[in-house]
N, C-alpha and C positions, 0 to 999 in steps of 0.2 A: 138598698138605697140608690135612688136615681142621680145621676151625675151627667151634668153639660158638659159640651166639650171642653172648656175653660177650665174645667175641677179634674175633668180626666185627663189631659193636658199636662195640667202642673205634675199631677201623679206621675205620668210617664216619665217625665222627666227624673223627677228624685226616684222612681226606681232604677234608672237607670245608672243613677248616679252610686248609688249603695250598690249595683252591681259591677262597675268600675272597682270598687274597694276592694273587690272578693276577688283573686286569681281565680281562674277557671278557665286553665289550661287543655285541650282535649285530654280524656279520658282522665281528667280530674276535676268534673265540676260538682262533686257531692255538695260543697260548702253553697253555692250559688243556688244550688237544684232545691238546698230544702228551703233558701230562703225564696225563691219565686214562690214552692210551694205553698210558705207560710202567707206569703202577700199575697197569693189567690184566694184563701181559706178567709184573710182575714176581711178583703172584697166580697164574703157570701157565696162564693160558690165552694164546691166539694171536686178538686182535683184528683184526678188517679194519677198512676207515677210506676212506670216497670224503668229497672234501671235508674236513671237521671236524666229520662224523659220523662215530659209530665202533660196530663192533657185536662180539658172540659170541656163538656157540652154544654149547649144552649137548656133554660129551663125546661121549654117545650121541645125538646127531640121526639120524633114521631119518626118510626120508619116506613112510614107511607110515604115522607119526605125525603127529596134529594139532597145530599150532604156536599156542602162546602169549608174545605180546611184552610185554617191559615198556621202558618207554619214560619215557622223560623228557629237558628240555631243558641244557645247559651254560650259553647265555651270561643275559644280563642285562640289564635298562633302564640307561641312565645313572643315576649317583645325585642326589635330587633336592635342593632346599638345603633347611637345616636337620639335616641329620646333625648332633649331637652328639659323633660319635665317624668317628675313622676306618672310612669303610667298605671299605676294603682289609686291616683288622685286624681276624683271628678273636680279638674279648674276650668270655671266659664274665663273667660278673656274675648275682648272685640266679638261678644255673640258668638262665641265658639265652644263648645263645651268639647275638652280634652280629656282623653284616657283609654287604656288597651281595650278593644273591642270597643268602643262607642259608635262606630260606624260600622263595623262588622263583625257582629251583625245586630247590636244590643241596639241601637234607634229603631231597626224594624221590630226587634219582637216587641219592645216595648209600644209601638206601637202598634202593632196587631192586635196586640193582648187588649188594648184599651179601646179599641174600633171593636173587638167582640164583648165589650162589655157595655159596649154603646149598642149594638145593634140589637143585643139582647132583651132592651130595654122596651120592644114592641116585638110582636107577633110575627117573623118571616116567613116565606114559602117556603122554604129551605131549613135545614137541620146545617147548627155553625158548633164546628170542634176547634178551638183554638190548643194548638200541639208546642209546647218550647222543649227540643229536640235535643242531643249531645253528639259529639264524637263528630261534626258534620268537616271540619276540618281537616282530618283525617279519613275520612270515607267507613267511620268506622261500623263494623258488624251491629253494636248495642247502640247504635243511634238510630236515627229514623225508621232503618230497614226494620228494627226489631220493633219500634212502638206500632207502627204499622198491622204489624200482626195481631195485635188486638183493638184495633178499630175496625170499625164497618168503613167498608169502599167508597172512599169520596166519588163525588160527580165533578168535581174541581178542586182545585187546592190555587191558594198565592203562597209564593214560598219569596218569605219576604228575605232580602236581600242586595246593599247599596245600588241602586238601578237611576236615582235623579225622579221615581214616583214615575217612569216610562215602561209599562209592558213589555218585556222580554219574554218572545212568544218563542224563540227557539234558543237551545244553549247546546253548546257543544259537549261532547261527551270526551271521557277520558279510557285510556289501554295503556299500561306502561307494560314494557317487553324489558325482558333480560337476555343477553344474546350473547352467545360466547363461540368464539373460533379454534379452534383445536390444529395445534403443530405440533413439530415435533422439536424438542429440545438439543439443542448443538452450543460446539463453542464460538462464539462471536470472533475470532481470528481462522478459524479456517472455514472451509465451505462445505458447511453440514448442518442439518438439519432444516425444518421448514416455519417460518416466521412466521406465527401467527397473529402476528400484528399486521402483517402484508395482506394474510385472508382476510382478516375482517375490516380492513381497509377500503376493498371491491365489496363490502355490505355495506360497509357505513357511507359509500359515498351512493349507494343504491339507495338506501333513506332520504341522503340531502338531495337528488336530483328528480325522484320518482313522482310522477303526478296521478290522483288518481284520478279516474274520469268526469265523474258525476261530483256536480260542483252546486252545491247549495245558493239559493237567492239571498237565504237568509244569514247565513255562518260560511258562505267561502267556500272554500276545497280543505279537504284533509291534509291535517299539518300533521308532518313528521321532524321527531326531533333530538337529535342524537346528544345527552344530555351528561354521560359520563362513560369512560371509559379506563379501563385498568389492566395493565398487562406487566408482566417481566420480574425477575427479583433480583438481581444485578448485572450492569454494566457489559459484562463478557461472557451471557448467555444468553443465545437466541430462546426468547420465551416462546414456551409451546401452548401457551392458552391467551388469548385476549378476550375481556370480557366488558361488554357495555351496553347503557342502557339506555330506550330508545322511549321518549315520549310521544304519545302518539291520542291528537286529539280530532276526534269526531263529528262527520256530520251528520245528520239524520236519513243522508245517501242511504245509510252500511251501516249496521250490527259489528259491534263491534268484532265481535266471531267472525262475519263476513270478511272483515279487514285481515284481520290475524290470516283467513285461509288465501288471503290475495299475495301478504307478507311471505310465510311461507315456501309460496312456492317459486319466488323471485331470488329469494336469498339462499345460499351455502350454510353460515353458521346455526348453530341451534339455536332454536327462537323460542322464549318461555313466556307466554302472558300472564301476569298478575292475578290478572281475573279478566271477566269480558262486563261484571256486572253495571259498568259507571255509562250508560250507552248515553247518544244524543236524545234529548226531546225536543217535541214541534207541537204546538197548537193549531187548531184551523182560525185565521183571522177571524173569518165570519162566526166565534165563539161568542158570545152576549157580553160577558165581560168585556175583553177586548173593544170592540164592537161602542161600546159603553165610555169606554178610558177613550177611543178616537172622538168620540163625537165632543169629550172634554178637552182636548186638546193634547190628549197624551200619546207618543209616537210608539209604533212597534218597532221591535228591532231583536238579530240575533245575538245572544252573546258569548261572548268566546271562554268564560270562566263558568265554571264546575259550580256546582249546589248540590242538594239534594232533589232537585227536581230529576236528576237521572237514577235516583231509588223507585220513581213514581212511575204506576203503571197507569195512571186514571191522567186525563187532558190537567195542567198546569201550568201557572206563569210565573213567572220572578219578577218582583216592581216592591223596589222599598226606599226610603228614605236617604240621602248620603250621596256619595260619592263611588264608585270602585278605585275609581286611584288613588283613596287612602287606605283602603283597607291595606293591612300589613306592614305598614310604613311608620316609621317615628315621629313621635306629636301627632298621634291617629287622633281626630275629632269629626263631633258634628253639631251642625249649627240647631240649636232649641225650635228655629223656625218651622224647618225642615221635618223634625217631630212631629209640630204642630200641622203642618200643612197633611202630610201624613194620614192621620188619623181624619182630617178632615175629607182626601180624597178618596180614602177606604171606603168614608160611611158612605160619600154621596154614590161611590162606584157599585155597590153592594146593598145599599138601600131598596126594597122591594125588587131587588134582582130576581127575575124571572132564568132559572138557566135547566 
């Protein structure tokens, strides 16, 4: 059944709102996951689902065609204190629709989800896999990374996500280091032993002061950022271990590995990387999309928070609905308009897109 943007619209929105009601915490969005599921089924199409990811194709997929994803995540942070309202309660007030995850990242899927059911509705160049994703919160292994494995390789992906509907053609990438300084244990009134809070003091100020060379047009220079620290277990023992941990966000300079062997060999303490997997991504402006969002008046730009766009190995951009400085915050909301407008600059962006 065909639907105008006025009927896919309203939909977006009351899905959104039934998924406010549902918790869907990372790594617990079963309850949310079957109901998308059930809402996609009951809209005519035939969903797949590994995990509490879930995806569909266009009716016409042809792999003679190039493939474009859109993508966005279901679950959500805890909510933080200071809600004023319940945030399991979709409440509109002053054109504002209120509740956990409405801005991040549930206006963009819901509205992705409804632009691929729009676009679907005629014949593209292109093959369109619309993906609503889990664990993206957490950077988790059974989110994206994992549905990825059983889709064929996009030729682009929007990886929708609070941006103000602006192409965000490059986003910094994420390393977090664990770092620990080894002393030796004495007693705090006589002059013995070696503080290991003093070694890792000469690191930790090597993180605050150190630059690295190559400095992005787009995201800056690589920030380092010494985020926790722990040492000693009473008062009148020089601690022989301090341990701390250093956040460290990427630009598309440097691999994030590249970084780690830069760290390394600057610093004394033991240096342990999480992982290297979270790296920077960059688009070439001159992409069609892109390209496409300028001539509409939408601006590029880098952005300095994390998505899943650094799981993706294929060109991708993040531009969705909302705000970022609400995402995570008390009385998280987003304005119905903004949905709307949404799904309106998708279709025009993506309509007979040539890419």
């Amino acid at each position: 059944m065909k639907k105008n943007i006025d009927e896919l619209f309203y939909d977006a929105v009351d899905l959104l709102k039934n998924m406010i009601c549902i918790p869907s915490y990372s790594r617990q969005e079963n309850e949310v996951a079957d109901m998308i599921e059930s809402y996609i089924r009951n809209m005519g199409f035939a969903p797949q689902r590994k995990g509490n990811n879930i995806w569909i194709k266009s009716p016409d997929f042809s792999e003679a065609k190039p493939i474009i994803l859109l993508n966005s995540h279901i679950d959500t942070v805890k909510p933080v204190s200071g809600w004023n309202k319940d945030p399991f309660a979709p409440i509109e007030e002053n054109d504002r629709l209120y509740g956990l995850g409405s801005n991040d990242a549930g206006a963009s899927l819901v509205s992705l989800m409804h632009t691929f059911f729009l676009l679907t509705q005629k014949i593209q160049d292109y093959n369109l896999i619309f993906l609503a994703s889990c664990e993206e919160e957490v950077s988790g292994k059974e989110g994206i990374e994992s549905a990825l494995k059983e889709l064929p390789i996009p030729s682009f992906a929007i990886v929708g996500e609070p941006t103000g509907m602006h192409p965000a053609i490059a986003e910094k990438g994420l390393m977090v280091l664990d770092c620990v300084a080894t002393g030796e244990s004495g007693h705090a009134a006589r002059n013995e032993g070696v503080n290991a809070i003093y070694k890792a003091m000469k690191d930790i100020e090597w993180f605050r002061t150190f630059e690295f060379p190559n400095i992005s047009d787009l995201l800056g220079p690589v920030k380092m950022s010494v985020t926790m620290v722990n040492a000693g277990t009473q008062h009148n023992v020089v601690p022989d271990k301090c341990s701390f941990v250093v956040d460290v966000r990427s630009n598309e300079c440097y691999s994030n590995e590249e970084l780690f062997h830069i760290i390394n060999k600057h610093t004394e303490c033991e240096v342990t990387p999480r992982s290297y997997r979270l790296n920077s991504s960059k688009i070439a402006i001159e992409n069609p999309f892109v390209q496409r969002a300028i001539v509409m008046g939408r601006e590029p730009y880098g952005s300095p928070t994390l998505s899943d766009q650094a799981l993706m190995s294929f060109p991708s951009v993040k531009m969705g609905p909302g705000d970022s400085a609400r995402s995570h915050t008390a009385d998280e909301y987003i304005k119905p308009d903004e949905i709307r407008e949404a799904i309106e600059y998708y279709y025009k962006l993506l309509n007979s897109l040539s890419i």
